[in-house]
ZABAMAR-871327 format. One record per atom (N, C-alpha, C, O): x, y, z. Coordinates in steps of 0.1 Angstrom, whole numbers, plus 5000, padded with zeros to 4 digits. Example, Ala and Ser with C-alpha at 12.3 -4.5 7.8 and 13.67 -1.06 7.14 Angstrom:
BEGIN
513249435078/512349555078/513249675078/514249675085/512849785071/513749895071/512950005079/513450115080/
END
This chain:
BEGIN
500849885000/500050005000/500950125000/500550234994/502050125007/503150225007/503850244992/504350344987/503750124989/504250144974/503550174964/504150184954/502250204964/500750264956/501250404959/502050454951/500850464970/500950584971/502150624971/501950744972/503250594970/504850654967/504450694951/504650804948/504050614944/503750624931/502850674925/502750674912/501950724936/501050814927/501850954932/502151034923/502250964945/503151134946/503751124931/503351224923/504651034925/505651054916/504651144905/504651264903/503851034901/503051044889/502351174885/502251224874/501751234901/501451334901/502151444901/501551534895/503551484907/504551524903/505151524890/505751614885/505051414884/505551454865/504451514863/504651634859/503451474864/502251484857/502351654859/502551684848/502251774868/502551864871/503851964862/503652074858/505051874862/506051894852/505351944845/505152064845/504951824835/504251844822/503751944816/504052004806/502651954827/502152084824/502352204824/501552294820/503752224832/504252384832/505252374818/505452464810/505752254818/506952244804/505952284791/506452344781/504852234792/503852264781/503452374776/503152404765/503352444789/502752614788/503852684785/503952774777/504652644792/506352744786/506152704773/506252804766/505852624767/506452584754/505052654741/505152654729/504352684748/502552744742/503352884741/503552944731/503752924752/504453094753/505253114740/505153204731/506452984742/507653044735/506653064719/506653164712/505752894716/505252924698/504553044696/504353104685/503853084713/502653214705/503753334699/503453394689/504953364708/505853474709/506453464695/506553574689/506853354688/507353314674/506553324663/507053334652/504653324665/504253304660/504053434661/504153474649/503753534668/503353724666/504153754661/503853824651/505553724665/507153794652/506953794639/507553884632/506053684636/506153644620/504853694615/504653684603/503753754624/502553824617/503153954606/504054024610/502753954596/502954074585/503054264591/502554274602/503354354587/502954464594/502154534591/501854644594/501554454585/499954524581/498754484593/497754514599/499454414592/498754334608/498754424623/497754424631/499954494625/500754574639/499754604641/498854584633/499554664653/498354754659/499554944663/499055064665/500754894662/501355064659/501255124648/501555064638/501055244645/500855324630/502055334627/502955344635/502455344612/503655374608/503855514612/503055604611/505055524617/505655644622/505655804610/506055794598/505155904614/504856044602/506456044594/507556004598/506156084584/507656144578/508056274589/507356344597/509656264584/510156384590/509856534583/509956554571/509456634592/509056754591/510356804585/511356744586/510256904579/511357044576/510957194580/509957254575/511757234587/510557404590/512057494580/513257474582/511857544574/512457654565/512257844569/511357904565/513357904576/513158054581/513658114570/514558064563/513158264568/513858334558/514058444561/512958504563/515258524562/514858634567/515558774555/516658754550/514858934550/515558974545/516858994539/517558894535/517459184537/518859194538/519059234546/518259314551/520259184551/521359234561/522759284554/523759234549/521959474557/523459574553/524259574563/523859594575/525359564561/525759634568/527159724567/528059634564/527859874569/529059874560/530159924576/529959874587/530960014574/532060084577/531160164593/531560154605/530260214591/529360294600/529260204613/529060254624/529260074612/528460014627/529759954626/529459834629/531059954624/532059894627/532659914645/533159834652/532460044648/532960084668/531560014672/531060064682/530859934669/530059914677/529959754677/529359684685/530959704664/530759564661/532259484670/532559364673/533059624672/534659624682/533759634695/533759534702/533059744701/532559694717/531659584719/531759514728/530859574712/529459464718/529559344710/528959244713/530759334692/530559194687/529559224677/528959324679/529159164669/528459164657/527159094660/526159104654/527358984676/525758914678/524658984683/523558944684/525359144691/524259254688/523359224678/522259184681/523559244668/522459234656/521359154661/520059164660/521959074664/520658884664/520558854679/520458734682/520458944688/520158904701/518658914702/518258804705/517758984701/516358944702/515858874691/514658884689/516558794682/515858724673/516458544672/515958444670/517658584676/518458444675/518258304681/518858194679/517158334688/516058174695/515258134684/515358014680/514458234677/513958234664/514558164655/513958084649/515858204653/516058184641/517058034641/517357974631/517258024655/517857914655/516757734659/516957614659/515457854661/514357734661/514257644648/513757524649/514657694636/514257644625/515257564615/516357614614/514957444609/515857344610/517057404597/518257374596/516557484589/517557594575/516857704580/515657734580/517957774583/517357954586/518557984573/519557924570/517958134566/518858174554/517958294554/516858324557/519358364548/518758544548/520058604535/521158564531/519058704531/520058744522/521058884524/520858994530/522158854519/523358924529/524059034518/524859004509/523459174523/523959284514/525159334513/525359424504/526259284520/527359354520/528759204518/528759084519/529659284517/530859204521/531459184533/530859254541/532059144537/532659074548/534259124548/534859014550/535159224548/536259184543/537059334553/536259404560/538459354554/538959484550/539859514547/540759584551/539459424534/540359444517/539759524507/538659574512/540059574493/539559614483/538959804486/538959854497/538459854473/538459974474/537159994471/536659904464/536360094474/535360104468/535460164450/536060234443/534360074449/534060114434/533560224432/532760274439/534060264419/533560394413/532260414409/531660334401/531760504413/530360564410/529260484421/528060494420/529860434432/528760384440/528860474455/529660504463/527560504453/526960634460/527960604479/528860664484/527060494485/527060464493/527660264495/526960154496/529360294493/529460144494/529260094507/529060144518/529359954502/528959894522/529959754527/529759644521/530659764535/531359654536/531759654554/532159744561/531359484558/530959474568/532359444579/533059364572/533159464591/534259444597/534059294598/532959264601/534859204596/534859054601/534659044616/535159114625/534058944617/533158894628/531958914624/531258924634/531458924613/529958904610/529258784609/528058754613/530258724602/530358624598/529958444604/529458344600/530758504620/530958434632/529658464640/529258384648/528658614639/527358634643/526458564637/525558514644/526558524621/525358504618/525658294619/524958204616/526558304623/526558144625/525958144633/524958084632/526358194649/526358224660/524358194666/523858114673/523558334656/522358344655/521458214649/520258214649/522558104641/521558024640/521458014620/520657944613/522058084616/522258074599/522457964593/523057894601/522357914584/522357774579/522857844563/523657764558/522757934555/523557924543/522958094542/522058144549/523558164531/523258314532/523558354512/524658344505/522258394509/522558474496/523458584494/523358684501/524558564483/525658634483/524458744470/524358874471/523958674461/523558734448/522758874453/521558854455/523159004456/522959114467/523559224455/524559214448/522659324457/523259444449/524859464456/525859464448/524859484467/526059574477/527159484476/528159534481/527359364471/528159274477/529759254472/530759194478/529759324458/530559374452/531159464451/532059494442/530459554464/530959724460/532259754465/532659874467/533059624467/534459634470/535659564466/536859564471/534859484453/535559434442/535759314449/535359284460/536559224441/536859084443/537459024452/537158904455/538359094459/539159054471/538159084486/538159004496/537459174485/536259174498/535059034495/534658984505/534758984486/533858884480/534558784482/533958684487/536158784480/536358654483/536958614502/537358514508/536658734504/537058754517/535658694525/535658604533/534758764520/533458774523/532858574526/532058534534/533458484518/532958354513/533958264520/533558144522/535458304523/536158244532/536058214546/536658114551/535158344554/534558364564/533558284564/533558174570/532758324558/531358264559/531858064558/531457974566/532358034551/532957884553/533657824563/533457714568/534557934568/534957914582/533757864593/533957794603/532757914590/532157924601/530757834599/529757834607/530757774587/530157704582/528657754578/527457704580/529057874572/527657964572/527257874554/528257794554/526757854546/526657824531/526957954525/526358034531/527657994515/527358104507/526858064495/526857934494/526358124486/525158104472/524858214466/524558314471/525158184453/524758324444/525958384445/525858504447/527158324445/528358404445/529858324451/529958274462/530758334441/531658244439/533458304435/533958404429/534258164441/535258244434/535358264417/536158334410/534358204413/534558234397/532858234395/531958214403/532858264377/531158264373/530958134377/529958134383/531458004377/530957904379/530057824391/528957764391/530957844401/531257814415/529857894415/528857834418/529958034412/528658114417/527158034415/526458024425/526857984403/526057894403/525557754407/524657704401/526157714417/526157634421/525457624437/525757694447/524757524437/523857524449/524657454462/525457364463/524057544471/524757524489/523657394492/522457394489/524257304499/523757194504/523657194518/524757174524/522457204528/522057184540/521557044542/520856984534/522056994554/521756824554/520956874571/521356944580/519456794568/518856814578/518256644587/517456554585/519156684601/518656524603/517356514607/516756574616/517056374595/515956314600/515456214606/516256174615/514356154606/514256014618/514655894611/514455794618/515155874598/515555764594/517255784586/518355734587/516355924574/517855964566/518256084568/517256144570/519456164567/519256294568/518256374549/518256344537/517956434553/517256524542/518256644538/518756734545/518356614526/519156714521/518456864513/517456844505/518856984515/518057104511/519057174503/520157224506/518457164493/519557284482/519357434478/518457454471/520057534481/519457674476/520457694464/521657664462/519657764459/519957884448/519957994449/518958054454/521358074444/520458254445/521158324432/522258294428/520058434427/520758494416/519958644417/518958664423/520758734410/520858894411/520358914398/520858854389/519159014397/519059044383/518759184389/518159214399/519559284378/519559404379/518359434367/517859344360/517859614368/516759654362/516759644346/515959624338/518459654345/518659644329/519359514327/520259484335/519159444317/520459314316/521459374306/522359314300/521359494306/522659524299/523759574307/524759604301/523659594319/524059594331/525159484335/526159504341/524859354330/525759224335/526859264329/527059324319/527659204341/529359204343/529859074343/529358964341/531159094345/532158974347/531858904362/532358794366/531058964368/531758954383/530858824390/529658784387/531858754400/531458604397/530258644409/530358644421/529358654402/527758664406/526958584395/527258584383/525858504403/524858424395/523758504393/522758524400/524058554379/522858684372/521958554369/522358434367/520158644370/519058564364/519258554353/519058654347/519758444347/519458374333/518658304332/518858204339/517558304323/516258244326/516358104325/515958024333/517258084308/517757944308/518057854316/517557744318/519857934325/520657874332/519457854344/519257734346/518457974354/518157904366/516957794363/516757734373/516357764355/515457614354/516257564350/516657554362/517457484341/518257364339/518957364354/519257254358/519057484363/519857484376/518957404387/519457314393/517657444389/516357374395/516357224396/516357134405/516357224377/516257054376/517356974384/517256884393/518257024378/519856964378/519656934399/519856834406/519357074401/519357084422/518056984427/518056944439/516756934415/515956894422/516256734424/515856674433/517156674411/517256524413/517856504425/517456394430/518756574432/519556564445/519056594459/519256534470/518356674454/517356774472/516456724470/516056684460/515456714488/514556664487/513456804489/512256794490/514156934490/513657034488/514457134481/515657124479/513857214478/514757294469/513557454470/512357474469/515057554474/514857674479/515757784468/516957754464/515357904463/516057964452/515658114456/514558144458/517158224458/516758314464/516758404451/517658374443/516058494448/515858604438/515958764438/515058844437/517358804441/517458944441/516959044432/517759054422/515859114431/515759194417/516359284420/515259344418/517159394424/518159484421/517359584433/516959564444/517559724422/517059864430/515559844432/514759764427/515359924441/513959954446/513160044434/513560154430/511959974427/511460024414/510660144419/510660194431/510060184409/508860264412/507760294417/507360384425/507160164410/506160054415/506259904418/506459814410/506059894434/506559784436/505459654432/505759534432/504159704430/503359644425/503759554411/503659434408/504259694404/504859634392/505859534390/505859444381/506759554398/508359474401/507259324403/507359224396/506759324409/506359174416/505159084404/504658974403/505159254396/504059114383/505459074373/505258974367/506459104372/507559054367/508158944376/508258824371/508558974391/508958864392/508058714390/508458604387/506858764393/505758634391/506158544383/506458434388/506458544367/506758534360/508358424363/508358304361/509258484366/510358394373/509858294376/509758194369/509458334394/508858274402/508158104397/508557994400/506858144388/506458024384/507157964384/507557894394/507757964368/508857914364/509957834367/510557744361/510157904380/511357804388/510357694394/510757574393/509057744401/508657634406/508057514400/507857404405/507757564382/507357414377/508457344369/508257264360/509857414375/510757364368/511257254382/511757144379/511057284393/510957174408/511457224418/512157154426/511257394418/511457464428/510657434441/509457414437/510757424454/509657414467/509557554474/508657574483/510157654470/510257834483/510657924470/511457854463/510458054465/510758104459/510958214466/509858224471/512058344472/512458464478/512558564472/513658624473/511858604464/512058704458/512258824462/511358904458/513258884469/513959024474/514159154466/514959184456/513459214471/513959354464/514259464471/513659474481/515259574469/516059674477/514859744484/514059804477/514259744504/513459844508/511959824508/510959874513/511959704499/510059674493/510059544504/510759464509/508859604503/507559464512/506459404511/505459424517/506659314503/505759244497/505059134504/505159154516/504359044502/503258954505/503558794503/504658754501/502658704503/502558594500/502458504494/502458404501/502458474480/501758374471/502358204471/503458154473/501158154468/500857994467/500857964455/499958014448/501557894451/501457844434/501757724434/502757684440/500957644428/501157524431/501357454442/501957354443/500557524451/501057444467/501857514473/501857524485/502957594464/504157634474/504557754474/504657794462/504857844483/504757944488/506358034477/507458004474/505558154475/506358274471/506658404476/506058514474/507358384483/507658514488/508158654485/509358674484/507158754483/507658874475/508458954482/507859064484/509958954487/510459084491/510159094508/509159154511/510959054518/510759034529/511259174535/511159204547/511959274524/512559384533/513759374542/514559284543/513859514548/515359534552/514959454565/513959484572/515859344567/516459274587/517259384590/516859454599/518159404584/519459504595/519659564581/520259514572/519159674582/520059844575/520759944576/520460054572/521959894582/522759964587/522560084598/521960024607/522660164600/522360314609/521260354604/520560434611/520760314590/519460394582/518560364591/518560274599/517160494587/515860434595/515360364584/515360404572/514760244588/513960174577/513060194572/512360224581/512260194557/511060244554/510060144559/508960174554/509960034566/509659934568/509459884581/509359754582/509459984595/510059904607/508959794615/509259764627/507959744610/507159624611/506959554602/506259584593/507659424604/507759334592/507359204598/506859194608/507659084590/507458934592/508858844592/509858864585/508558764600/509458684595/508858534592/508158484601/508958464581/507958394575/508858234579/510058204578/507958154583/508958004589/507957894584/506857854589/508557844571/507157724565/507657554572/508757514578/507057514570/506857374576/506757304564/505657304558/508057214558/507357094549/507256934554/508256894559/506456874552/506556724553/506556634541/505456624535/507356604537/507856474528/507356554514/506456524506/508256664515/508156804503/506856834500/506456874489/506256834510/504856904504/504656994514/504356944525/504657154511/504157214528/502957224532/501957204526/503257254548/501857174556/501257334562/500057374562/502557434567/502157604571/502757654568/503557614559/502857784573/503557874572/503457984582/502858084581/504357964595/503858074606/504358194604/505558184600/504058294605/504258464603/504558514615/503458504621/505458554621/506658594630/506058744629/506258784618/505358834638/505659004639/507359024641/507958964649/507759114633/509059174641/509159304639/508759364629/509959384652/510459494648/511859554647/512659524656/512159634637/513459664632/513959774631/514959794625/512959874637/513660024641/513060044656/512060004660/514060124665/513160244676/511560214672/511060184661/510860244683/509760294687/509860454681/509460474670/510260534688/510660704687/511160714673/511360834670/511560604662/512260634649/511060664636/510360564632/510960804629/509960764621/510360724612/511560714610/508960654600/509460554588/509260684577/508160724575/509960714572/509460814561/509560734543/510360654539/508760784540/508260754525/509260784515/509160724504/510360874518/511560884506/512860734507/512760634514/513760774500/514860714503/515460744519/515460864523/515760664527/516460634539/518060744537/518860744528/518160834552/519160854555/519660904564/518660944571/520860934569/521260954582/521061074584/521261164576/519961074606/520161184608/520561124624/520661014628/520561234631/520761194642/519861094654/520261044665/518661094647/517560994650/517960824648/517160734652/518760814643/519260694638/520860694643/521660634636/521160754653/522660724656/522460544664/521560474668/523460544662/524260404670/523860384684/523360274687/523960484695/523160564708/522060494710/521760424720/521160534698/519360484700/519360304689/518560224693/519960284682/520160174672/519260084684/519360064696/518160034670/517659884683/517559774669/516659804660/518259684669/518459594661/516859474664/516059484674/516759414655/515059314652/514959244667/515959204673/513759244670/513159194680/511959164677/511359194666/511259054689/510058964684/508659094695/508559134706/507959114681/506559194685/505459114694/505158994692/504959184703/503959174714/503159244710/503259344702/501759174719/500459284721/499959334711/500059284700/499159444713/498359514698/499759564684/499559564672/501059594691/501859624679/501759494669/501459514658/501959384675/502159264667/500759214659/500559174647/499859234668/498659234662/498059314648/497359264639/498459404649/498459524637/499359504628/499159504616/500359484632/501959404619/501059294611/500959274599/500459224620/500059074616/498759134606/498759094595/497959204608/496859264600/497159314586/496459304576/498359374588/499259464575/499659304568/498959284558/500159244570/500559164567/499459074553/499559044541/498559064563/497158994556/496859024548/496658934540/496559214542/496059234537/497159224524/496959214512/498459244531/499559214514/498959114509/498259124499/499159024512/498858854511/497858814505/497758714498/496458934511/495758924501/495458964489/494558904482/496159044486/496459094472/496958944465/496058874460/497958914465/498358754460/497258644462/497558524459/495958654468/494958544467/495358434477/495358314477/495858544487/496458394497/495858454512/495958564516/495158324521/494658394535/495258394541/495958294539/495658484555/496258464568/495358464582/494758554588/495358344586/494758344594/495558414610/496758414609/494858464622/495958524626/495058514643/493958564647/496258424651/495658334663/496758384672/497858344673/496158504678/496858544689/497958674687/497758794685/499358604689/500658724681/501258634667/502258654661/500358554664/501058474654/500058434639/499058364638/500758514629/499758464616/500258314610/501358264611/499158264603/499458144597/498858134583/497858194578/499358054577/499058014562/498557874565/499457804569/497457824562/497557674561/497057644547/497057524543/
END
């Protein structure tokens, strides 16, 4: 009888085994068997593509005049109330009126040349720049040795230069920003080119003049590589009618974009232009003076425009209030020039707008915008495009 029941403990004890070896073994096939379900099956969503936010900002003059001020305080004066801004954005790029150098002489017959003390260069990295349009009326006004001075800086410091080169060639040729993304980095290509009022005007000088031909074969050639592609468009002097200037550049503008442009910047000397959507993607007419040296600006409430693309298609466009003169400085209706209202003393370099000022910027803004057939919606201190 002792030997019955010795032998059922056993039995019952394997028997027990069994059953946990069995269930381990139900675990491991179910865990082998979910591995190998398809991913259409997952219950996680495939993860969004990676965003791109794109900043743009004006010109930045600057010459000989703000040099005692760029020796006490440094050149990141300029970008201290903007430089959070501008470094929020994954390609921040502005177009850059002057040289960088202090080499070369000024050229003959230019009213007012402009050439900036080094360490500018080291600011606009500093603030957050990712590549900077050389193709700039001013940029030359000190011949070739300030230009090339101007482009060795700006590399030093890993700023991109564009639209301007040690030769015509180099000039045309697109700056490459690598933006990391959640799998590959994304690569962003700009263009920039200078078209003066007359084309009988072009020179030698290694600047990438609008050639209608050369910038769409330049597009194509930049679009097989970029997964965006950005093209800055200087049109020269401040016209007449700036109305007018901007039914010409339209005309570019398309053009580049159905040639596989994604941002078109179309800049002009002092003008302030608006919005347009073509094809989906945004044109910007003439963003106006960022930093004009000691001048009062005709312009001192402006935008700074920051688009959002996802997997090259943009999704917004937030509208930044800024201001870029004194409070106490008036904006007068002629050409800009020095009086004592604009000394260095009172100078208040761009800052981000509050309250009803920003509110009213953002209003002005709309109504450009709407001239181009484009809405702004406008939620709080901040306008948007969607």
């Amino acid at each position: 009888m002792m030997k019955v029941r010795c032998l059922v403990r056993v039995l019952s004890y394997l028997y027990g085994q069994l059953k946990a070896c069995a269930a381990s073994v139900l675990i491991v096939v179910l865990v082998t068997i979910w591995s190998e379900i398809p991913q259409c099956f997952a219950v996680d969503e495939i993860p969004p593509a990676s965003e791109v936010t794109i900043l743009a900002v004006g010109d930045i003059t600057v010459s000989s005049r703000m040099t005692p001020l760029i020796e006490r305080k440094g050149a990141g004066v300029f970008f201290e109330g903007t430089a959070a801004l501008i470094q929020s954005a994954d390609v921040a790029t502005a177009s850059l009126n002057t040289s960088i150098s202090e080499r070369g002489e000024p050229r003959y017959g230019i009213e007012n040349p402009f050439r900036a003390a080094p360490g500018v260069g080291r600011a606009l990295a500093n603030a957050g720049f990712d590549a900077v349009s050389l193709a700039t009326p001013h940029v030359m006004d000190f011949g070739f040795e300030a230009l090339e001075d101007t482009i060795t800086e700006l590399e030093w410091y890993n700023v991109k230069p564009v639209g301007a080169g040690t030769n015509a060639e180099t000039a045309k040729l697109p700056a490459w920003v690598s933006v990391n993304g959640k799998t590959e980095p994304t690569e962003v290509g700009l263009l920039g080119y200078y078209r003066v009022n007359e084309f009988a005007r072009y020179t030698e000088d290694p600047i990438a003049y609008a050639v209608y031909s050369e910038m769409i074969e330049a597009v194509k050639q930049t679009r097989t590589k970029a997964a965006l592609v950005i093209v800055w468009l200087h049109w020269g002097s401040q016209g007449r009618s700036a109305d007018e200037s901007i039914r010409r550049q339209r005309i570019f503008a398309h053009a580049l974009i159905d040639a596989g442009a994604d941002m078109i910047l179309c800049q002009q000397l002092h003008t302030f232009g608006g919005i347009e959507l073509y094809q989906g993607k945004p044109i910007i007419y003439s963003l106006t003076d960022f930093i004009y040296d000691t001048y009062d600006k005709q312009h001192s409430h402006i935008v700074i425009p920051k688009a959002t693309f996802g997997s090259g298609v943009l999704k917004s466009i937030e509208l930044i209030p800024i201001l870029t003169d004194p409070l106490k400085t008036p904006v007068r209706p002629a050409k800009p020039t020095e009086t004592l209202a604009t000394s260095e003393s009172v100078n208040q370099f761009p800052s981000i707008l509050t309250g009803e000022p920003a509110i009213r910027t953002l209003q002005d803004y709309q109504r450009r915008c709407a001239k181009l057939e484009t809405e702004v919606i406008i939620e709080g201190e901040r306008g948007w495009i969607r």
